[in-house]
N, C-alpha and C positions, 0 to 999 in steps of 0.2 A: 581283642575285637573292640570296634570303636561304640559304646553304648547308641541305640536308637534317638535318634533328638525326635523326642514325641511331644513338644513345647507347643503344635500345636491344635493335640487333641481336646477334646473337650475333657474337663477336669476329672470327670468320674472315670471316663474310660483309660484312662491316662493313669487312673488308681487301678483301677481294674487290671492292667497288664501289670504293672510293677509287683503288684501282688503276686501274679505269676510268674513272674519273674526266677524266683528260687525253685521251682520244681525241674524234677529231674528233665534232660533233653529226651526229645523223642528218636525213636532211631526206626525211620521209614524204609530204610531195606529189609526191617525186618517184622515190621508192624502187622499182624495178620487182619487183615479185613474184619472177619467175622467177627474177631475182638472188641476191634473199636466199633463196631459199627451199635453192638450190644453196651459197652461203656458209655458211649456217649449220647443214649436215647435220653437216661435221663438226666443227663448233665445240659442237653439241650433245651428240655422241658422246664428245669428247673431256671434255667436264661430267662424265661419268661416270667414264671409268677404266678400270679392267680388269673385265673382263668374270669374272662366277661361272660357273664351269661347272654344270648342268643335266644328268638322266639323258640327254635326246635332245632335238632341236631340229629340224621337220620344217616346211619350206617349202612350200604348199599356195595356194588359191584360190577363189576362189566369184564367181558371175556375179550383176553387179545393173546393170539396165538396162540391156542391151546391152555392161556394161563387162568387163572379169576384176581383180578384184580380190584383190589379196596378203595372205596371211595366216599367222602362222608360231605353231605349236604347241610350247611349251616343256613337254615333261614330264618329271615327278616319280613314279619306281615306287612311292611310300609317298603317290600323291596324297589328298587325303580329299575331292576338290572338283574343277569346273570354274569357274575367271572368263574370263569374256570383258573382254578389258584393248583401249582404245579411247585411243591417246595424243593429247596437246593438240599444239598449236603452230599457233594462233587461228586456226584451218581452214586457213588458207595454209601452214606450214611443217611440219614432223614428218614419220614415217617407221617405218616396223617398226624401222629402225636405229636412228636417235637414242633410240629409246625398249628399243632392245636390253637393255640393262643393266638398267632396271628393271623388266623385266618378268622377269628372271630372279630377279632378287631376290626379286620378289612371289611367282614359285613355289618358290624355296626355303623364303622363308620362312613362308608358308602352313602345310604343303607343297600345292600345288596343281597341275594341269595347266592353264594361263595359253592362252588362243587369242589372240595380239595380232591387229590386224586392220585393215590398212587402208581410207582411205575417199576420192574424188576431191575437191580441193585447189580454194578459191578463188584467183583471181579467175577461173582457167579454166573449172570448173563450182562456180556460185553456190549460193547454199539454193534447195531442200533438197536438192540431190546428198547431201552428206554425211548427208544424215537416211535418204536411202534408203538409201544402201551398208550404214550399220551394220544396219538392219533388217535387210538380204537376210545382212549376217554370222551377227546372230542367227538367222534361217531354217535358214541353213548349218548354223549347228553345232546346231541341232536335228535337222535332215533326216539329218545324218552322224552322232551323237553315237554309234551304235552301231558304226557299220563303224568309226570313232576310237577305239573303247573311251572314251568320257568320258561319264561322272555328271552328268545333267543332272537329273537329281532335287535337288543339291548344286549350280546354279550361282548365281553370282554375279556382277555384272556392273561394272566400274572402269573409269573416265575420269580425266583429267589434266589439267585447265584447260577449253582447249576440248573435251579426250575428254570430260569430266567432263560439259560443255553435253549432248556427244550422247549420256552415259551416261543422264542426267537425263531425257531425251527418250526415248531408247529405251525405258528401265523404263517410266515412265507409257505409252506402246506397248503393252509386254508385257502391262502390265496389261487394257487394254481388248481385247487378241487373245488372252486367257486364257493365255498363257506363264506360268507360274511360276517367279518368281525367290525364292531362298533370301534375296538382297540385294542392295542397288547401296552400291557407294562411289564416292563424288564427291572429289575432291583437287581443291582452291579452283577449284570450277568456275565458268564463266561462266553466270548468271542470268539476267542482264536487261542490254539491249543500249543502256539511255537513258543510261550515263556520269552519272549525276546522284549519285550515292551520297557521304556526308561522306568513306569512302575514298580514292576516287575524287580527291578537291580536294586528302587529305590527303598523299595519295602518287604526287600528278602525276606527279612526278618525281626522282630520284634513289636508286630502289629495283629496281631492274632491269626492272621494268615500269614500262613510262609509261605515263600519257594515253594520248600523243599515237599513242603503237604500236597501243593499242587500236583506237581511231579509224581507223588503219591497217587493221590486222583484220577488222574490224568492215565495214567500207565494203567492201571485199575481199569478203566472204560475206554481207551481205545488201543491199548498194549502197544505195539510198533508202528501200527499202521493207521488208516482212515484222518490222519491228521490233519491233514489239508480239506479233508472231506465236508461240504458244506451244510451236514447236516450236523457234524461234529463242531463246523467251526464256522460260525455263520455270514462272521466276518467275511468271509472266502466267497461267500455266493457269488456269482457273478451276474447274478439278476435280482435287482431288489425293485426295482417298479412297481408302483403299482400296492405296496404294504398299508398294511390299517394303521392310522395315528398310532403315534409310540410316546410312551413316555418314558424314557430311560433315567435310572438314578444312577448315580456312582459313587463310591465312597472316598473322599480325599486319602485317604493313608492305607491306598487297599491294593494290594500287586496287580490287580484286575481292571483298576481305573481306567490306564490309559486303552484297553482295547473295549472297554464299554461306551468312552467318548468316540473312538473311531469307528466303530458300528454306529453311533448316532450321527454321528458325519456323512456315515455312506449312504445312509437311507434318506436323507437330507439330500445328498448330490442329486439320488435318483429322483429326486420330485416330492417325496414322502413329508407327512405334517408331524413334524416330532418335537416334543417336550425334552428339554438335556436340563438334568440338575447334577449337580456336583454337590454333594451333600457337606459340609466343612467339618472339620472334627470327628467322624467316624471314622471304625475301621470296618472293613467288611466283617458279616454277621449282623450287622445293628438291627436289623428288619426283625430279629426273635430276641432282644439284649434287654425285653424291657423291666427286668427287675434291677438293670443294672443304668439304664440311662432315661431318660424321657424323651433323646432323640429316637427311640423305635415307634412309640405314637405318633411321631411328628411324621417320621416319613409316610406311617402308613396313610397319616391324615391328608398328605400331598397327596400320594396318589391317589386317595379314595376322592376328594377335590378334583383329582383332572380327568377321573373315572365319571364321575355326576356329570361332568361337563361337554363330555362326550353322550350323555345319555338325553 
């Protein structure tokens, strides 16, 4: 096999795979969920670092479909805003925790009051579990915004790969239930679930996302079917009029790239005000990588920048 030409990541990240480089392959037909999804809480956490401290950090819940559902309020006394922050980890792995660090980040550097919010994990509950939880979040923090003290007049709504999927999906939601969003930001979200994208071929493998993990993912939260389904693949919607200002990121060297720039294309055709950055030298992940690069502050400082600017 012909080595990845990664000549032109940024230096550290670019150390950072070669390193992993030598460890064993993964073998995704046989990888059990509940496994990795406990492996890699803190290998995710530990991507991060040390933790920024926060005015207050309040542990909370909200009920969707019979479930209870965790939720944790990062706040800022000089907030100018609420985001509701929705972390990735392709429906099967992630956590309030592994995504702890950047969600503090985001409210620092905002400054905002950050609702992180979890949502129930394939392969145990398939789509659309996760489509419902976040909705019944957003419910939440509508129904609560007062007794919490937080500016829903000022929210804004942030995903993280697969958070990004459900942020993408929520927003077009809000929109049709009359919620008013100030904005969504998408960080290299997942679009479209057919794998067919020139990224996709280009960066099979050796960029910290593969293929072949997708695949993994993917089969995990929506097994055979719902594919085309546009709550699974948002790209598919066939009405996008009408959306809250977007700011979409994407990572140069991420199999995800090309269907994150063409959901920013599509909401553009329809009329929509949207931010496109193509982040250079990352791979996807970078948004929680910051022990290993200084591009995960940066992104977050972009968006938190186009987050103010919307407020």
């Amino acid at each position: 096999m012909t080595p990845p030409d990664r000549s032109g990541l940024l230096p550290e990240l670019r150390r950072m795979l070669e390193a992993a480089d030598g460890g064993p392959p993964v073998d995704f037909a046989t990888l059990p969920a509940a496994e990795e999804r406990a492996a890699s809480e803190e290998r995710i956490k530990a991507a991060w670092g040390t933790l920024d401290p926060v005015d207050a950090v309040e542990e909370l819940s909200f009920a969707s479909a019979g479930h209870t559902i965790r939720a944790r309020l990062y706040r800022r006394n000089d907030a100018l805003g609420t985001v509701l922050f929705i972390h990735g980890g392709g429906w099967v792995l992630g956590s309030l925790d592994t995504h702890d660090g950047s969600a503090r980040a985001l409210a620092n550097a905002t400054p905002a009051n950050v609702l992180s919010i979890e949502y129930r994990k394939a392969p145990e509950h398939r789509f659309p579990a996760a489509v419902v939880d976040v909705n019944a979040g957003l419910d939440y923090l509508v129904a609560e915004a007062s007794r919490l003290k937080l500016d829903i007049g000022r929210l804004v709504i942030c995903g993280e790969s697969a958070g990004g999927n459900l942020a993408a999906v929520l927003a077009r939601h809000a929109r049709d239930r009359g919620i008013a969003l100030a904005g969504q930001v998408l960080i290299y979200p997942v679009t479209d679930t057919s794998m067919a994208s020139g990224s996709y071929r280009d960066f099979a493998q050796g960029f910290y996302l593969a293929a072949d993990a997708m695949g993994w993912f993917i089969g995990h939260y929506l097994g055979s079917s719902n594919r085309a389904h546009a709550d699974a693949a948002p790209l598919r919607a066939p009405n996008l009029d009408g959306m809250a200002p977007a700011f979409i990121a994407t990572a140069a060297f991420d199999p995800l790239r090309d269907e994150g720039r063409a959901y920013a294309a599509r909401l553009i055709e329809a009329g929509n005000d949207v931010t496109y950055r193509e982040v250079a030298g990352v791979v996807h992940g970078v948004w929680v990588m910051n022990a290993d690069t200084p591009a995960a502050k940066r992104l977050i400082g972009e968006a938190a920048a186009w987050i103010r600017g919307r407020w």
